[in-house]
N, C-alpha and C positions, 0 to 999 in steps of 0.2 A: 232453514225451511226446505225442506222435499216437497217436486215437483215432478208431475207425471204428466203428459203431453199438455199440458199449461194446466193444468188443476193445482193447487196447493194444499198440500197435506201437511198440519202440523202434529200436536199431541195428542193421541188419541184419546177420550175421557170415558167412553165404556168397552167393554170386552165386544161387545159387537160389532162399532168402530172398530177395534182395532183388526179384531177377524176381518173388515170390510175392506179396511186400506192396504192390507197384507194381500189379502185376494189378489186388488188390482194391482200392485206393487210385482207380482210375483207369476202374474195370466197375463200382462199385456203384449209381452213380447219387444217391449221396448224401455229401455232402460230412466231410472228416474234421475234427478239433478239434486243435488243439493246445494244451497245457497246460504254464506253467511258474508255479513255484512259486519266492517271494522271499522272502529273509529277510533282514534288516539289521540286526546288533546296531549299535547307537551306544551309547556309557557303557554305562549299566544297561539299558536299556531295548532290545527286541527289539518288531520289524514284522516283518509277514508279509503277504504278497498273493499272489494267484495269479491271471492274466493268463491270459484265454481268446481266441484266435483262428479262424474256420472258414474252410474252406479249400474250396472248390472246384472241382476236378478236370474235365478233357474226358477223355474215353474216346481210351484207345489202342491203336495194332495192337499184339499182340505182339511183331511185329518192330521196330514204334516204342520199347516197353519193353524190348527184349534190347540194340537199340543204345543205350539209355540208359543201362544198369547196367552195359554194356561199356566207358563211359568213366569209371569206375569211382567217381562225381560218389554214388552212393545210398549208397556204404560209408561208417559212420560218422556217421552222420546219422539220427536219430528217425525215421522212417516210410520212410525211405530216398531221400526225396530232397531237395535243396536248392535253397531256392524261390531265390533267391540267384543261381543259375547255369543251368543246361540245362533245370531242370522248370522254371522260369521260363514256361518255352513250352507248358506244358501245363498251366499254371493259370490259371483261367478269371476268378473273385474271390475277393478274402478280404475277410471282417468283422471287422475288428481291426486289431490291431498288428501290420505286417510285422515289423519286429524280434522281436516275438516268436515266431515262425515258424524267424528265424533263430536263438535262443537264446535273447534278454536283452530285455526291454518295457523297450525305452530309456526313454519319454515316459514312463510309469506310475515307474518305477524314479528319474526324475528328479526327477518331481515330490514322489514320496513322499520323498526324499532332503532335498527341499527345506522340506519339510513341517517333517519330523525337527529340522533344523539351525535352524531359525525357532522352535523352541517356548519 
């Protein structure tokens, strides 16, 4: 889940959404969160973790965002874009876990796996 000063923004489902979320994603001047939440049963026993990354965005033209969501890279994707591919290029830093950006906190998810299977 991508969050922008406590709003929550998931998948965007039309091209105007997506032009929408990108907008404020990319004008606010403040950077967004992304939030995924884990859960691992093994046997009996059930983990849970939640994996935060901030995401820091440059400011872009309109027409830089209409050609974006026109390669249709923001559909389907939490805040509508994938740091992964094209918005690559318009992100400035993140504090965290790039994978978890992309879905899954590999490192966090591995270790805890490893944690688990050592007890």
């Amino acid at each position: 889940m991508v969050t922008l000063d406590g709003r929550m923004y998931g998948k965007p489902q039309t091209r105007e959404e997506a032009i929408e979320t990108i907008t404020k994603l990319t004008s606010a001047g403040i950077p967004n969160v992304v939030y995924t939440g884990v859960v691992i049963k093994y046997r009996e026993n059930i983990e849970k973790f939640t994996a935060v990354t901030t995401v820091y965005m440059g400011k872009l033209t309109k027409e830089e965002i209409i050609a974006y969501v026109d390669t249709g890279e923001p559909m389907g994707k939490a805040g509508g874009y994938g740091i992964q591919g094209i918005a690559s290029t318009f992100v400035e830093r993140i504090e965290g876990d790039f994978n978890n950006v992309i879905g899954l906190p590999l490192y966090q998810l591995t270790q805890k796996l490893k944690e688990i299977v050592n007890r």
